[in-house]
N, C-alpha and C positions, 0 to 999 in steps of 0.2 A: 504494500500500500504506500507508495514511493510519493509524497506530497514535497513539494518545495516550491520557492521562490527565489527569485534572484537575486544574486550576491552583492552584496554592494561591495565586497572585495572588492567588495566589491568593487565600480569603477571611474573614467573619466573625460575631459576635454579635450575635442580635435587640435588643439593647440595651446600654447604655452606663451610667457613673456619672454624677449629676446633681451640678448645681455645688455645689463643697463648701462647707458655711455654719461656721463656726467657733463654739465653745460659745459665746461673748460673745454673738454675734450671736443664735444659738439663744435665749438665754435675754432680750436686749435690753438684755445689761448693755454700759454704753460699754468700750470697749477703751484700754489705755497710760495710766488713770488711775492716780495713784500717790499713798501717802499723802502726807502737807505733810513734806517733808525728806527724801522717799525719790526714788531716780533711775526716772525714767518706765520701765517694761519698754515694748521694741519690742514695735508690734500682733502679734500671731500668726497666721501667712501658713500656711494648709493648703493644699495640691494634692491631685490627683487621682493614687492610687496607679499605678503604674505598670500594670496589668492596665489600667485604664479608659481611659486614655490609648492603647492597644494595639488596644480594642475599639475607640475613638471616631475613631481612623483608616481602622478598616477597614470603618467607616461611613461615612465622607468616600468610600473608594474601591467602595463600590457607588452610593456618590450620582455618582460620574462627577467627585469633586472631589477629582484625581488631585494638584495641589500641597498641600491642605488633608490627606490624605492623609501623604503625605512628611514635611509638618512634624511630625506627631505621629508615625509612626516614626521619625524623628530624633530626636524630644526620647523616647522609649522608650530608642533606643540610649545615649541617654545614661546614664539612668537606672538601666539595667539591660546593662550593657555586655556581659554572661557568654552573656548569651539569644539564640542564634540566629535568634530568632522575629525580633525588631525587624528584621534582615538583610532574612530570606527576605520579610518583611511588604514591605518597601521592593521587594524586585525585583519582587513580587508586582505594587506599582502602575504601575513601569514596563511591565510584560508586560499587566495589563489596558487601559493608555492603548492601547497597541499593536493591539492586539483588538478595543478600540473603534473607534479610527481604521479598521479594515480592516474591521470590521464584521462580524468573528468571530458575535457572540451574536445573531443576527439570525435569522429564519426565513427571508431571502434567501437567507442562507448555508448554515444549516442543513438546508434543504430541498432543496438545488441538490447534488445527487450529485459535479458537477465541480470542486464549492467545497468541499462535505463534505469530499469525501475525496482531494482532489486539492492544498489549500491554499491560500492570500491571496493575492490579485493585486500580483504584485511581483517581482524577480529576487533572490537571497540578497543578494547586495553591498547592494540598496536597500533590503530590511528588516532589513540587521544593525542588531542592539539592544547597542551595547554596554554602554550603563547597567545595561540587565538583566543580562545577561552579570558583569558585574563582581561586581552583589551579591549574585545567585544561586551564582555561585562561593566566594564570602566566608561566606555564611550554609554551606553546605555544609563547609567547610574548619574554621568553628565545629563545626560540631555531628559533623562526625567526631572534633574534638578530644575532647568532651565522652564520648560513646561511646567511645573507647582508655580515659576513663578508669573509666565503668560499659558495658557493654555493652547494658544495659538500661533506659537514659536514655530515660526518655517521650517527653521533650522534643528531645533530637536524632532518635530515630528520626521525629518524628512533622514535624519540618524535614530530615529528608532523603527522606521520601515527597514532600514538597511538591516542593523544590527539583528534584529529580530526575522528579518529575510535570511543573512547569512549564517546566523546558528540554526535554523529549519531546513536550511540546505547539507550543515556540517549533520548534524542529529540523522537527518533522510541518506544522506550520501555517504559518510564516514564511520559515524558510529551503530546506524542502523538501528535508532532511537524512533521509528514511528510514526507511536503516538506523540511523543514528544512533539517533533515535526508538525506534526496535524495542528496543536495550541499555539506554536510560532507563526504555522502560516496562515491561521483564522487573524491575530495578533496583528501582524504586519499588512494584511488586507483593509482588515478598520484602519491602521495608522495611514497607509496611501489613502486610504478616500478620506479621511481626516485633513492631511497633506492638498488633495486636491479641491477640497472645501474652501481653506484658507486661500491655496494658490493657486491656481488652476493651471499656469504655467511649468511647474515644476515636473516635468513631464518622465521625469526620473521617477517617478511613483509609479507610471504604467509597469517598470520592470517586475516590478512584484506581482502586479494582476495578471500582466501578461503572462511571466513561469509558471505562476499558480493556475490560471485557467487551464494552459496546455498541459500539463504534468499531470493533474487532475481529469481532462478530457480523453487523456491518453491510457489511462488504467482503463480495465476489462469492465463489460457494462456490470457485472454484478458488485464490484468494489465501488461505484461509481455509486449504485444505487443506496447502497450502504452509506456513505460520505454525503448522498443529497438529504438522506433523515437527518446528519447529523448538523446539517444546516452548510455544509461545504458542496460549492456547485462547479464544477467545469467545462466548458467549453475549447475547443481545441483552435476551431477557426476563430475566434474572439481573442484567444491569448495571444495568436499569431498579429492581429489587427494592434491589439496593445503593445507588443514587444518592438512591431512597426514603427511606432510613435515616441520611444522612448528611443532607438533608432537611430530616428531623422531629426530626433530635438531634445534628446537627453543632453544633461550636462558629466555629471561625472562615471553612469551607467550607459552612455552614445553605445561606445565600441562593443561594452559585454552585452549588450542588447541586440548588437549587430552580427554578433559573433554565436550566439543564443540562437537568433533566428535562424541564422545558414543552415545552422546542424539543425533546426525545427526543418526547414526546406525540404531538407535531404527528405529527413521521414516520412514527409509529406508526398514525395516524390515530383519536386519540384525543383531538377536539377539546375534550370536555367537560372533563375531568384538564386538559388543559394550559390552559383559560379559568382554573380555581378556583387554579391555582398562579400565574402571573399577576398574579390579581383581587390576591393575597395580597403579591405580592411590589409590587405598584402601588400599594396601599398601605400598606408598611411603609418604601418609599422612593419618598415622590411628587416626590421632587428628579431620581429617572431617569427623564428620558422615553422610555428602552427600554424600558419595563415596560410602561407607558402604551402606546407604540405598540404592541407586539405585540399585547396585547389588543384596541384596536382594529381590529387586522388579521383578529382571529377573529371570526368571522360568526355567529350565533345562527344554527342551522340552518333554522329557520324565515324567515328572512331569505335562503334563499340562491337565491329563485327570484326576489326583489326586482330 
């Protein structure tokens, strides 16, 4: 009974801030020159605001450059200690290393019904995560703080869809927790339409409903019927329409929404859709060679009596 949602490992923006040049530099005027008798001013050292720094990690962590990654949600937490996100960003990449090691995003997987929906080869004891675990707990513990004090905090709701998507995925896919899974993903469903209440924009909340519809749509009808008593419903072409959206206008779940759908494609048998998502994501990060291989594993139709 394999219920999940999507990871907010989970994810991020098509781009990032470029290195930052200081007005001196801009204009070519030397820097620390001081008139005759006046005390040198120190150069003037700009960095990259705290948001680019955020993005520009979670660029390392779809390049598969899981401590490249870390470091720049570390040096975020720093920077912005109050933000959930730096948290949830950090367990995000321990939870993607995990997924990659097991081979989660893979069309082996993807495609294999007893891998789908059954989860990672492994017994719970040998894939507890407890680095994830700690800071997925941590960012969650934040952002209820922040929420007690607005209820309508964009930003916690939108780290407690994650958080609570990402341990229903670790529970369903790792540990092989269930039921567990089932209360994370009912959990993180109110929190997205919570999220899209407030914002309507925030189009990173479809990642949740989207996973959730398909993964749910996709069980057997008698598990399915089971799950509708218990107020959990699926649709398969619905999640595909939401994981779409999140896609074409997510901000830090774009790529793993894109990346989500291909491998949905495939299943779907909708090899064209899932080549053009792919081609896109293969080269928007040619440092993964996940992107790269699954494409090469799609066959031009015309090729397939080859």
């Amino acid at each position: 009974m394999l219920l999940r949602v999507g990871m907010a490992a989970c994810f991020v923006v098509s781009s990032f801030c470029p290195a930052p040049t200081s007005s001196a530099q801009a204009t070519g005027e030397p820097q620390g020159v001081a008139e005759e008798g006046e005390t040198p001013a120190p150069p003037r050292i700009e960095v990259a605001p705290p948001a680019g720094i955020l993005d520009a990690g979670f660029r390392n962590l779809y390049e598969l450059n899981f401590k490249g990654s870390r470091t720049q949600f570390l040096s975020y937490q720093k920077l912005d200690p109050t933000d959930p996100m730096g948290k949830a960003a950090e367990a995000a990449s321990y939870l993607y290393e995990q997924f990659n090691v097991k081979g989660v995003f893979t069309s082996e997987f993807f495609l294999n019904d007893k891998k789908f929906l059954g989860g990672a080869q492994g017994t719970p004891p040998e894939n507890r995560n407890d680095a994830f675990l700690e800071a997925n707990h941590l960012a969650r513990d934040m952002a209820n703080a922040r929420l007690k004090a607005d209820p309508r905090d964009r930003q916690g709701l939108l780290v407690l869809t994650m958080t609570d998507g990402m341990e229903a995925d670790y529970d369903a896919l790792i540990v092989k927790k269930q039921m567990a899974a089932l209360g994370l993903t009912k959990q993180a469903d109110a929190e997205a339409l919570k999220l899209l209440a407030v914002d309507p924009t925030t189009e990173d909340a479809y990642m949740a409903l989207g996973a959730a519809n398909y993964i749910i749509g996709s069980l057997p009808s008698y598990k399915r019927a089971f799950l509708w008593f218990g107020g959990v419903h699926g649709d398969r072409e619905r999640g595909m329409q939401q994981l779409q959206r999140t896609a074409e206008h997510g901000h830090y779940l774009r790529p793993f929404a894109k990346a989500w759908l291909a491998l949905a494609c495939e299943r779907e048998h909708q090899p064209e859709r899932a080549r053009q998502l792919l081609t896109e994501l293969a080269a928007e990060f040619p440092a993964n060679p996940l992107f790269a291989h699954e494409l090469a594993l799609l066959k031009h139709p015309a090729d397939e009596n080859d």
